[in-house]
MOPAC internal coordinates of N, CA, C and O (Angstrom, degrees):
PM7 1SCF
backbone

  N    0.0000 0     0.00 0     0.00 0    0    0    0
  C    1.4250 1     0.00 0     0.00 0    1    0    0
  C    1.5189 1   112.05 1     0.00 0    2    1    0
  O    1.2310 1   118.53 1   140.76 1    3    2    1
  N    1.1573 1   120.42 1   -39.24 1    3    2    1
  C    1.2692 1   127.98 1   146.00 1    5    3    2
  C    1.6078 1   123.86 1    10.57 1    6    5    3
  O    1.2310 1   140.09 1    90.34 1    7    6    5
  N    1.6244 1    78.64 1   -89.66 1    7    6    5
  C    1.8495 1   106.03 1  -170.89 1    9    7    6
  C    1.3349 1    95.71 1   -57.91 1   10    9    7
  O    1.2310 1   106.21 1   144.85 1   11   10    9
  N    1.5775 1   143.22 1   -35.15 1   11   10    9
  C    1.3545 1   139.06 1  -147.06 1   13   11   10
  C    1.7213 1    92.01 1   -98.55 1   14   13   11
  O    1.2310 1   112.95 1   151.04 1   15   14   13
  N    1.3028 1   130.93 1   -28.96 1   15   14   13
  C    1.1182 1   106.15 1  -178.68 1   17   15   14
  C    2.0874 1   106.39 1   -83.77 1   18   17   15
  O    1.2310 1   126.22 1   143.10 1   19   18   17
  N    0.9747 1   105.65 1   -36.90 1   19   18   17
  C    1.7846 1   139.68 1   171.52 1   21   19   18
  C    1.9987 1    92.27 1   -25.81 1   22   21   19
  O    1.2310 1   128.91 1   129.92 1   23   22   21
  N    1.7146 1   100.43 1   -50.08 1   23   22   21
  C    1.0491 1   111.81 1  -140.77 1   25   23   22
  C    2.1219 1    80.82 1  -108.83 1   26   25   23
  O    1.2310 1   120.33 1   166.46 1   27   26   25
  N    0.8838 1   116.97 1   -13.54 1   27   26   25
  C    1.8892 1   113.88 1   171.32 1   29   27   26
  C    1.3691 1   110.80 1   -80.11 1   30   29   27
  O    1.2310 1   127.65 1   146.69 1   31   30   29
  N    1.2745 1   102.88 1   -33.31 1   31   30   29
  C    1.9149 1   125.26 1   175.94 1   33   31   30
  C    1.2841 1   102.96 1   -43.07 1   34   33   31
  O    1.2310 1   120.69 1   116.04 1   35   34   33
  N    1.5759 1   116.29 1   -63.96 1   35   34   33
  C    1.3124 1   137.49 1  -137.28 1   37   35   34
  C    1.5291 1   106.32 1   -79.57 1   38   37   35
  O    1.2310 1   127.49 1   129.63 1   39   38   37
  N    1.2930 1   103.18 1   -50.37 1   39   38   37
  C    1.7178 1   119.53 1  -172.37 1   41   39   38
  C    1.5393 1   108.99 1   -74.69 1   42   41   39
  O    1.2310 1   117.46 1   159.30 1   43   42   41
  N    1.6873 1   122.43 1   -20.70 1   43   42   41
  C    1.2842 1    96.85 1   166.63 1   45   43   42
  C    1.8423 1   119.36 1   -89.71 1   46   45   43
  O    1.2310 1   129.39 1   163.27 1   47   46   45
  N    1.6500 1    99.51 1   -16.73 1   47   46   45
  C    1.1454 1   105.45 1   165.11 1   49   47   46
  C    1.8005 1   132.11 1   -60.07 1   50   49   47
  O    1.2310 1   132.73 1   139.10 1   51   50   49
  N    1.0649 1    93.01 1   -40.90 1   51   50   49
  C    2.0635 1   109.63 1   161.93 1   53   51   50
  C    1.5170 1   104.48 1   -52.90 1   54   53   51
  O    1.2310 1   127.61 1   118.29 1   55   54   53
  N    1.3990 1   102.96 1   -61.71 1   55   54   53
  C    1.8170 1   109.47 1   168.90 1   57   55   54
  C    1.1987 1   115.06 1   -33.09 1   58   57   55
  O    1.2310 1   111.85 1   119.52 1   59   58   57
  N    1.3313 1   132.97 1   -60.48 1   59   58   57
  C    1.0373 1   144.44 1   176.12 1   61   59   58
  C    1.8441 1   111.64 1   -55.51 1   62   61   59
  O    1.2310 1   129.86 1   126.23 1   63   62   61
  N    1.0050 1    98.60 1   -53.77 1   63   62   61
  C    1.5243 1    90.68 1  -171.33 1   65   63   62
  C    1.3949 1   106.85 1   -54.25 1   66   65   63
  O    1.2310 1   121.92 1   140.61 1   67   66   65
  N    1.5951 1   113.94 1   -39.39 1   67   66   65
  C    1.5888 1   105.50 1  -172.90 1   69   67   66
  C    1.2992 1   117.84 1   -85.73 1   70   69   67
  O    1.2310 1   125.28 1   172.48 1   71   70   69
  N    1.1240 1   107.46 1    -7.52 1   71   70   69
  C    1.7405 1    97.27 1   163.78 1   73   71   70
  C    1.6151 1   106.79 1   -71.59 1   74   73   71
  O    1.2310 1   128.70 1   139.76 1   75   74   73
  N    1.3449 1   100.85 1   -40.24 1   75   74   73
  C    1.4985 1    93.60 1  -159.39 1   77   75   74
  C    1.5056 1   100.21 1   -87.05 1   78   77   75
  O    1.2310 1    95.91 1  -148.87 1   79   78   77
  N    1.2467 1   159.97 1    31.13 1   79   78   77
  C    1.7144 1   161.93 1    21.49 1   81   79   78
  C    1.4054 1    98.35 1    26.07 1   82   81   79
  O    1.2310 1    91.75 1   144.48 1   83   82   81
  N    0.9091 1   165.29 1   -35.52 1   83   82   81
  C    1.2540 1   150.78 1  -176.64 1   85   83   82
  C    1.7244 1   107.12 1   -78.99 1   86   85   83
  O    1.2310 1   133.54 1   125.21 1   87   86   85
  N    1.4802 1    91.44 1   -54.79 1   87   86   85
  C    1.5924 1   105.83 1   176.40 1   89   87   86
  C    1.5884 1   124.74 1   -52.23 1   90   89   87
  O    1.2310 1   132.13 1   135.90 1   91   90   89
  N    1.4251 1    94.18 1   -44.10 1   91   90   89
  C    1.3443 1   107.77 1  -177.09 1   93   91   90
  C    1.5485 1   112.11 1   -66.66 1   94   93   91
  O    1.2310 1   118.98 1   140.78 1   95   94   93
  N    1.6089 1   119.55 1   -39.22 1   95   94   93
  C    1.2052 1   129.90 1   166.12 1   97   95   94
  C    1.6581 1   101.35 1   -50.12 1   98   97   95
  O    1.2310 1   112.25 1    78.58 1   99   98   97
  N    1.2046 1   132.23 1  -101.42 1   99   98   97
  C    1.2405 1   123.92 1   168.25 1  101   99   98
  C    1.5154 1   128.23 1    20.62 1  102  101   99
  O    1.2310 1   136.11 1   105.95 1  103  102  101
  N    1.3694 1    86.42 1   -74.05 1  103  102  101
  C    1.6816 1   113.19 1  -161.60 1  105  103  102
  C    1.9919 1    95.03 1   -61.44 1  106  105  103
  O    1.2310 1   127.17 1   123.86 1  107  106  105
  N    1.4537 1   103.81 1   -56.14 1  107  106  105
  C    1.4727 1   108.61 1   173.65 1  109  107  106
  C    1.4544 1   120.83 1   -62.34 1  110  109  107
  O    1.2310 1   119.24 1   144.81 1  111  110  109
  N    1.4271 1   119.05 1   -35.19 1  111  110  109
  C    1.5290 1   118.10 1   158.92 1  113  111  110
  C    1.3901 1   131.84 1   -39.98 1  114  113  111
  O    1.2310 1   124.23 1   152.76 1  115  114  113
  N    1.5081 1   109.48 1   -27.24 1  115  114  113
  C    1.7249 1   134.57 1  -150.60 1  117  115  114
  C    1.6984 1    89.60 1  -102.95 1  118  117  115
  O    1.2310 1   136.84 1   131.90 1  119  118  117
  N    1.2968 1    84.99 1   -48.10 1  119  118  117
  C    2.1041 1    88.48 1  -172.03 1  121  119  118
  C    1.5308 1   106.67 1   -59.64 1  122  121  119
  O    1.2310 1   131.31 1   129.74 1  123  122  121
  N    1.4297 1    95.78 1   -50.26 1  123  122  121
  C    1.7318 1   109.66 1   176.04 1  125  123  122
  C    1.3382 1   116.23 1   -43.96 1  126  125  123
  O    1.2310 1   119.19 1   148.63 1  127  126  125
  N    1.2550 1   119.16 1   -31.37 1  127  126  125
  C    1.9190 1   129.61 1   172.76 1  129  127  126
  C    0.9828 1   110.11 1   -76.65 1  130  129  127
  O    1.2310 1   114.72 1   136.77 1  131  130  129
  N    1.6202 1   127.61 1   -43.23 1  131  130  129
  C    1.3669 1   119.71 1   179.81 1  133  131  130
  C    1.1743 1   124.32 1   -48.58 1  134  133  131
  O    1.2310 1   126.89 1   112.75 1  135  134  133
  N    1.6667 1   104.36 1   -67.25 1  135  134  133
  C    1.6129 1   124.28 1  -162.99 1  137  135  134
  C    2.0353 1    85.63 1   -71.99 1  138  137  135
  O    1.2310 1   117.09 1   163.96 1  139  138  137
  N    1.1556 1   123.14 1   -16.04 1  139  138  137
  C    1.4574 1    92.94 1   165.99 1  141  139  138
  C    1.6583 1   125.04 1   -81.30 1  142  141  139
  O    1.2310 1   121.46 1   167.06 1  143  142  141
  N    1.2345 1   114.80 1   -12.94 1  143  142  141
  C    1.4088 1   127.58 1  -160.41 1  145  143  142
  C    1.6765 1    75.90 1   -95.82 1  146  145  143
  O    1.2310 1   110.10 1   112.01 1  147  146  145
  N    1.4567 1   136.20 1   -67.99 1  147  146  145
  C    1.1863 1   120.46 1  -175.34 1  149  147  146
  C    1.4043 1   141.17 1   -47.33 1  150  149  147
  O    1.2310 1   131.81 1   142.78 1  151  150  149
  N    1.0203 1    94.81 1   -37.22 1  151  150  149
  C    1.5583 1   119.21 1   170.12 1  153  151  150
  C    1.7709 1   107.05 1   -62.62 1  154  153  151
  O    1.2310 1   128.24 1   101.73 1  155  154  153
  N    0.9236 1   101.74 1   -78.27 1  155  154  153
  C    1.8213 1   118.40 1   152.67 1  157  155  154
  C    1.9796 1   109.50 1    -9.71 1  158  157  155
  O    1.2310 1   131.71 1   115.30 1  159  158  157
  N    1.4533 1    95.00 1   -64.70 1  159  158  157
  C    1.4282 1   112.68 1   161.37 1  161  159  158
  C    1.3184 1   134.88 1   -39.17 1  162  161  159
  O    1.2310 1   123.05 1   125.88 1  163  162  161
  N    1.6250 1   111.77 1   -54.12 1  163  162  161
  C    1.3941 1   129.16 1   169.64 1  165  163  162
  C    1.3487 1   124.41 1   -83.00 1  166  165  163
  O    1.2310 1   128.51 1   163.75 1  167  166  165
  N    1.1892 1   101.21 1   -16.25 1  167  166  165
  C    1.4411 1   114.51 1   176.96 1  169  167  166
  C    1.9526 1   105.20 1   -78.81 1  170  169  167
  O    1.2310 1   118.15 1   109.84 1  171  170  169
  N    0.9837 1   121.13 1   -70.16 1  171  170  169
  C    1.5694 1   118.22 1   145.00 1  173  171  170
  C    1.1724 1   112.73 1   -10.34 1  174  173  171
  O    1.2310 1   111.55 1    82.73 1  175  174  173
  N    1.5757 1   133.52 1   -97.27 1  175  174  173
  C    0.9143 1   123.99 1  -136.26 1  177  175  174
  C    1.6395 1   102.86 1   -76.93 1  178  177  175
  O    1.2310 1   117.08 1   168.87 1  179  178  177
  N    1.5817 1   123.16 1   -11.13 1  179  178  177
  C    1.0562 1   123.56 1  -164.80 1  181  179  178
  C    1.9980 1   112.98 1   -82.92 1  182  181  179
  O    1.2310 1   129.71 1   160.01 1  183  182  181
  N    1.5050 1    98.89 1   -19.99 1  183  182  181
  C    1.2701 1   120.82 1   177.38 1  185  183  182
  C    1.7758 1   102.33 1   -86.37 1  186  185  183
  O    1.2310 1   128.09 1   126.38 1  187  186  185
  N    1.1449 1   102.03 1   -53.62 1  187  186  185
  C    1.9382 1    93.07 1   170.50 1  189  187  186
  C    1.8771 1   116.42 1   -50.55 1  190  189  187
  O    1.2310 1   129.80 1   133.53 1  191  190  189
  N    1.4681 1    98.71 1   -46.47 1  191  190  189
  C    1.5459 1    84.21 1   173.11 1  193  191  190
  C    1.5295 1   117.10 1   -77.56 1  194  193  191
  O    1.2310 1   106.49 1   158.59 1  195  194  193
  N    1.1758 1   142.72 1   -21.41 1  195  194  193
  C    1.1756 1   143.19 1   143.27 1  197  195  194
  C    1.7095 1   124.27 1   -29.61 1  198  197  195
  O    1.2310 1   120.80 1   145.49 1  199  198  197
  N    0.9437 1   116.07 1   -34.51 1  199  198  197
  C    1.4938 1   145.48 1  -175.77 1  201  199  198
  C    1.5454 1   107.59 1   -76.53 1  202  201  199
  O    1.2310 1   124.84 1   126.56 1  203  202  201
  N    1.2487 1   108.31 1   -53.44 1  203  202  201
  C    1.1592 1   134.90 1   176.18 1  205  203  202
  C    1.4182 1   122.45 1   -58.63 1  206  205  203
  O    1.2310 1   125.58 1   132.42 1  207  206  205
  N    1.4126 1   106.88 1   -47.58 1  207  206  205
  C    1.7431 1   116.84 1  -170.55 1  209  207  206
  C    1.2978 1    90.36 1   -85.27 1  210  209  207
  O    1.2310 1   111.47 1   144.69 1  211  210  209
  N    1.1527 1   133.68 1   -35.31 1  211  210  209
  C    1.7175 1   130.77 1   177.88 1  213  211  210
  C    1.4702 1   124.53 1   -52.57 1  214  213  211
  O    1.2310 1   129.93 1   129.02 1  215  214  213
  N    1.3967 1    98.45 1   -50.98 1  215  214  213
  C    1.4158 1   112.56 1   168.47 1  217  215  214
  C    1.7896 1   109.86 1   -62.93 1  218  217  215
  O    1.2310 1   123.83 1   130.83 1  219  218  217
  N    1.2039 1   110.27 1   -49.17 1  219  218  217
  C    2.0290 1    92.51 1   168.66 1  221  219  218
  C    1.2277 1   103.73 1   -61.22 1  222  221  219
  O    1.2310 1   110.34 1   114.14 1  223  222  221
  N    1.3130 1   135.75 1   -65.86 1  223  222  221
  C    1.5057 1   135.36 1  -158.74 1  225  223  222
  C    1.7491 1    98.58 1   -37.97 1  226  225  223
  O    1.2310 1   120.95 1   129.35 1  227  226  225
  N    1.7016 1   115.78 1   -50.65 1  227  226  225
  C    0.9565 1   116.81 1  -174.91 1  229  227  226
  C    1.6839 1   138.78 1   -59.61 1  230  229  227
  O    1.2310 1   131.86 1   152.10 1  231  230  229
  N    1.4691 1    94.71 1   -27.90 1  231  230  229
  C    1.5974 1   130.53 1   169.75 1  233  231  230
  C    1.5835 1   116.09 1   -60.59 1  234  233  231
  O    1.2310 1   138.23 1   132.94 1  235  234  233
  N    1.8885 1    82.28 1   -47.06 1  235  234  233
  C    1.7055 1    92.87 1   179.62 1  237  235  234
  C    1.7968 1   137.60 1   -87.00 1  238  237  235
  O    1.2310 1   132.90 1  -176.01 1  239  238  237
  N    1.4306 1    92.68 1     3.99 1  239  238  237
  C    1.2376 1   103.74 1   178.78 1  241  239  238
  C    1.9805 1    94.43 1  -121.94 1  242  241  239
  O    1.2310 1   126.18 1   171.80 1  243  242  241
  N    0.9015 1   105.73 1    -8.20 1  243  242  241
  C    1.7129 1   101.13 1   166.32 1  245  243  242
  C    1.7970 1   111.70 1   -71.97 1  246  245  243
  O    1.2310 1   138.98 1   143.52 1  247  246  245
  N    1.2112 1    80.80 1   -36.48 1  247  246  245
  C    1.7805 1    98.88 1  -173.57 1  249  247  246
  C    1.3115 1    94.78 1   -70.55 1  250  249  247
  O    1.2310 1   106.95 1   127.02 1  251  250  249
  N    1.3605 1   141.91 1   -52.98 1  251  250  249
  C    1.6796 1   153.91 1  -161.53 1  253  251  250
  C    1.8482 1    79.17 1   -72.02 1  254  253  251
  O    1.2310 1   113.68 1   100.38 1  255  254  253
  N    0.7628 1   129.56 1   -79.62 1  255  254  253
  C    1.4430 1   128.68 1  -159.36 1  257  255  254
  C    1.2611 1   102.74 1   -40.67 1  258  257  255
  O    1.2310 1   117.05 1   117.19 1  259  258  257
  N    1.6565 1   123.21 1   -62.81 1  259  258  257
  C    2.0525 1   104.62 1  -170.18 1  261  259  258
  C    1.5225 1   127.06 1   -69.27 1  262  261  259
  O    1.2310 1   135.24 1   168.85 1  263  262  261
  N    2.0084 1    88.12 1   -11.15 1  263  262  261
  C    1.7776 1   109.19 1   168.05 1  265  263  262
  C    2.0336 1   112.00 1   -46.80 1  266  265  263
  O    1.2310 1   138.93 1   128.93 1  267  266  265
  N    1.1782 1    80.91 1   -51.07 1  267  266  265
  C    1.6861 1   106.64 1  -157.26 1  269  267  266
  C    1.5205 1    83.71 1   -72.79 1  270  269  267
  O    1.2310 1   121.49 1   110.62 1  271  270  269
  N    1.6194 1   114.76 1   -69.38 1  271  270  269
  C    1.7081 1   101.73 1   179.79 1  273  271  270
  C    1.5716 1   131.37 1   -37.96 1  274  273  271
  O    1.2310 1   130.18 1   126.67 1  275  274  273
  N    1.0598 1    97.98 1   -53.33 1  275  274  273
  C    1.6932 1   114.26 1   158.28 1  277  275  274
  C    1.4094 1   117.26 1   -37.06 1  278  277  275
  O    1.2310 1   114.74 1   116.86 1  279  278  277
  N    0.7078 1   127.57 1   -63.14 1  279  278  277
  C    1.5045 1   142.52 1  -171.44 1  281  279  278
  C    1.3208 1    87.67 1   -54.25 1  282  281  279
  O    1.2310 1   118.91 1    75.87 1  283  282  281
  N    1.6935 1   119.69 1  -104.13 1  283  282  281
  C    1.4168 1   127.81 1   162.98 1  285  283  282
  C    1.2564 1   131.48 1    36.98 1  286  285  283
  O    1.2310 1   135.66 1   106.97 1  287  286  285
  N    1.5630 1    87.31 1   -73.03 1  287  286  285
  C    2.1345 1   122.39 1  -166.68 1  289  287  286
  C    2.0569 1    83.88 1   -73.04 1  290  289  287
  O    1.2310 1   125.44 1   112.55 1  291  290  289
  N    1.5178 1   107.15 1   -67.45 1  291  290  289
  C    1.3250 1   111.51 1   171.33 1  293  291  290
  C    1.7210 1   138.14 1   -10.99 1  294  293  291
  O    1.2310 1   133.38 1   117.65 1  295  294  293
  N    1.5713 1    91.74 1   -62.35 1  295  294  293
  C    1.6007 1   115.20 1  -170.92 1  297  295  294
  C    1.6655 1    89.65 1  -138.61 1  298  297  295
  O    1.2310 1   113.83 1   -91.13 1  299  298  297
  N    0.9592 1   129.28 1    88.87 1  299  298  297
  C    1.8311 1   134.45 1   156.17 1  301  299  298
  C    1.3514 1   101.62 1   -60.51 1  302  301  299
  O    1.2310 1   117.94 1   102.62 1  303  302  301
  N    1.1258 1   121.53 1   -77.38 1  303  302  301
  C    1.6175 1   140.46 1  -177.88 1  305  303  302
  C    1.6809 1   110.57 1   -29.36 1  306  305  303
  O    1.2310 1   120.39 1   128.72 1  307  306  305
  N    1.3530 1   116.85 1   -51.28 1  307  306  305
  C    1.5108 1   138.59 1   178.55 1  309  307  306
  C    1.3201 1   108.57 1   -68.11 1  310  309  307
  O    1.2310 1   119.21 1   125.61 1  311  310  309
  N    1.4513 1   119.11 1   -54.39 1  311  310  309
  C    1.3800 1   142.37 1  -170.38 1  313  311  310
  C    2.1716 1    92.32 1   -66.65 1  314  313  311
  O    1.2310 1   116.92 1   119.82 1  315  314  313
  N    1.1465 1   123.45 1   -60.18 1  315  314  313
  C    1.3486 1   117.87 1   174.53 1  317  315  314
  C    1.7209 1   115.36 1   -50.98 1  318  317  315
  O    1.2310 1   122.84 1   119.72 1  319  318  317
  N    1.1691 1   112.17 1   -60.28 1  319  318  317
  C    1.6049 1   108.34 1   166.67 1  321  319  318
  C    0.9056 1   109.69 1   -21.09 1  322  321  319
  O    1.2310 1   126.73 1    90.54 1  323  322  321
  N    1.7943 1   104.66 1   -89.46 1  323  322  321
  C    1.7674 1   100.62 1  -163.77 1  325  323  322
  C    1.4545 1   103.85 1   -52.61 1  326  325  323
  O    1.2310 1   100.20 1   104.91 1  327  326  325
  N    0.9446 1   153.45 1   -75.09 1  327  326  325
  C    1.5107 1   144.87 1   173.16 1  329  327  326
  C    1.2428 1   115.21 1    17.27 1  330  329  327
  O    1.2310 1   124.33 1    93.05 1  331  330  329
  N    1.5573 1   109.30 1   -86.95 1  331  330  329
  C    1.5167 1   109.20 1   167.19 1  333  331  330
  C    1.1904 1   138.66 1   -54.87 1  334  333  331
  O    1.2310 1   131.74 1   143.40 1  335  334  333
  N    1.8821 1    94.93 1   -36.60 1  335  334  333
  C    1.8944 1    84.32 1   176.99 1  337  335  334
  C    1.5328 1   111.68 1   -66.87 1  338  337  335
  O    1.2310 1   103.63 1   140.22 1  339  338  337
  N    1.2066 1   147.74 1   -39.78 1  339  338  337
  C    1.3959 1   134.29 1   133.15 1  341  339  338
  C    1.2200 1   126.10 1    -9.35 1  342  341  339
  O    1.2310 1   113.56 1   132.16 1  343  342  341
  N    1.2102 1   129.78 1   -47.84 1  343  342  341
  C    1.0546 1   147.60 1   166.28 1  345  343  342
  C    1.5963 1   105.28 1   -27.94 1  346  345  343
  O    1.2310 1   133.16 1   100.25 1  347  346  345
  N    1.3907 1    92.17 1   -79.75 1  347  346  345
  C    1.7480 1   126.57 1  -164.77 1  349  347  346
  C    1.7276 1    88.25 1   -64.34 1  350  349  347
  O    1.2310 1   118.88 1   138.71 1  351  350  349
  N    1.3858 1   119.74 1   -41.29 1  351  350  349
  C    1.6576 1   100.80 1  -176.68 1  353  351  350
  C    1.5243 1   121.63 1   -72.97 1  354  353  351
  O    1.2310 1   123.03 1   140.69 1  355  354  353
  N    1.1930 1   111.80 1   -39.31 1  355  354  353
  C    1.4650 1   116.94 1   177.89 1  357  355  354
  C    1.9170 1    99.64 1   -55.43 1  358  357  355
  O    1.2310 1   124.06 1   135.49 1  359  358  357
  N    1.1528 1   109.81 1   -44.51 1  359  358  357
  C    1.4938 1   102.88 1   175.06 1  361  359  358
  C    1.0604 1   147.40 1   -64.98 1  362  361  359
  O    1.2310 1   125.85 1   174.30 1  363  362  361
  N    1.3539 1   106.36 1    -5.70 1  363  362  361
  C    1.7839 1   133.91 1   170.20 1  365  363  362
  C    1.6128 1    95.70 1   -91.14 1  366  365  363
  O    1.2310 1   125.15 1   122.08 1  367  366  365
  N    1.5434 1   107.71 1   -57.92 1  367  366  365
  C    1.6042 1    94.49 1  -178.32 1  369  367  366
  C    1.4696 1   114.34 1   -60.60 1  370  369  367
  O    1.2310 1   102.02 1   145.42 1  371  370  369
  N    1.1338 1   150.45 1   -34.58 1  371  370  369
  C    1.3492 1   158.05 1   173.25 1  373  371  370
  C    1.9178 1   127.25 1   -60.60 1  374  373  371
  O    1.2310 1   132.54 1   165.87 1  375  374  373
  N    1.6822 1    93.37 1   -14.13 1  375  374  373
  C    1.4590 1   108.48 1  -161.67 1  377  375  374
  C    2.0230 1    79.53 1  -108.73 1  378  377  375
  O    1.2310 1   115.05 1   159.71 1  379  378  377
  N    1.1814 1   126.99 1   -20.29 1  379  378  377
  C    1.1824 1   113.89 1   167.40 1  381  379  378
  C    1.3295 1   132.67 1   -87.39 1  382  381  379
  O    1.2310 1   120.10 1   180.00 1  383  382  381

């Protein structure tokens, strides 16, 4: 008689475990949605600010460009110098 109560113990306790394995599945299914929706989240906003810094970078070297044209149109004569003397340096570094 023993074993039969030993053994009534046991089976609601197994019961138990799989509900609460069921739950736990659940419960981890639910988390699993979150951190994807969050992630999902950061991933967004991390590409909008990306988007963002491109477009200044892009602004800011448009701006550097009519600088440099300007200049140029300005001083031609000046603007050729440095040219070459660059010129002549890259060619010492290159000849070594």
């Amino acid at each position: 008689m023993a074993q039969t109560s030993d053994a009534g113990k046991v089976d609601p306790t197994l019961e138990e475990l799989r509900k609460d394995m069921e739950a736990l599945k659940g419960d981890f299914a639910r988390l699993m949605d979150t951190l994807t929706k969050t992630a999902q989240h950061g991933v967004k906003g991390a590409a909008s600010e990306a988007g963002m810094a491109a477009d200044e970078v892009s602004d800011w070297a448009e701006e550097q460009y009519v600088t440099l044209r300007e200049s140029i149109r300005a001083q031609p004569i000046a603007a050729c110098a440095i040219a070459a003397g660059m010129g002549l340096v890259f060619a010492q570094f290159l000849r070594r």
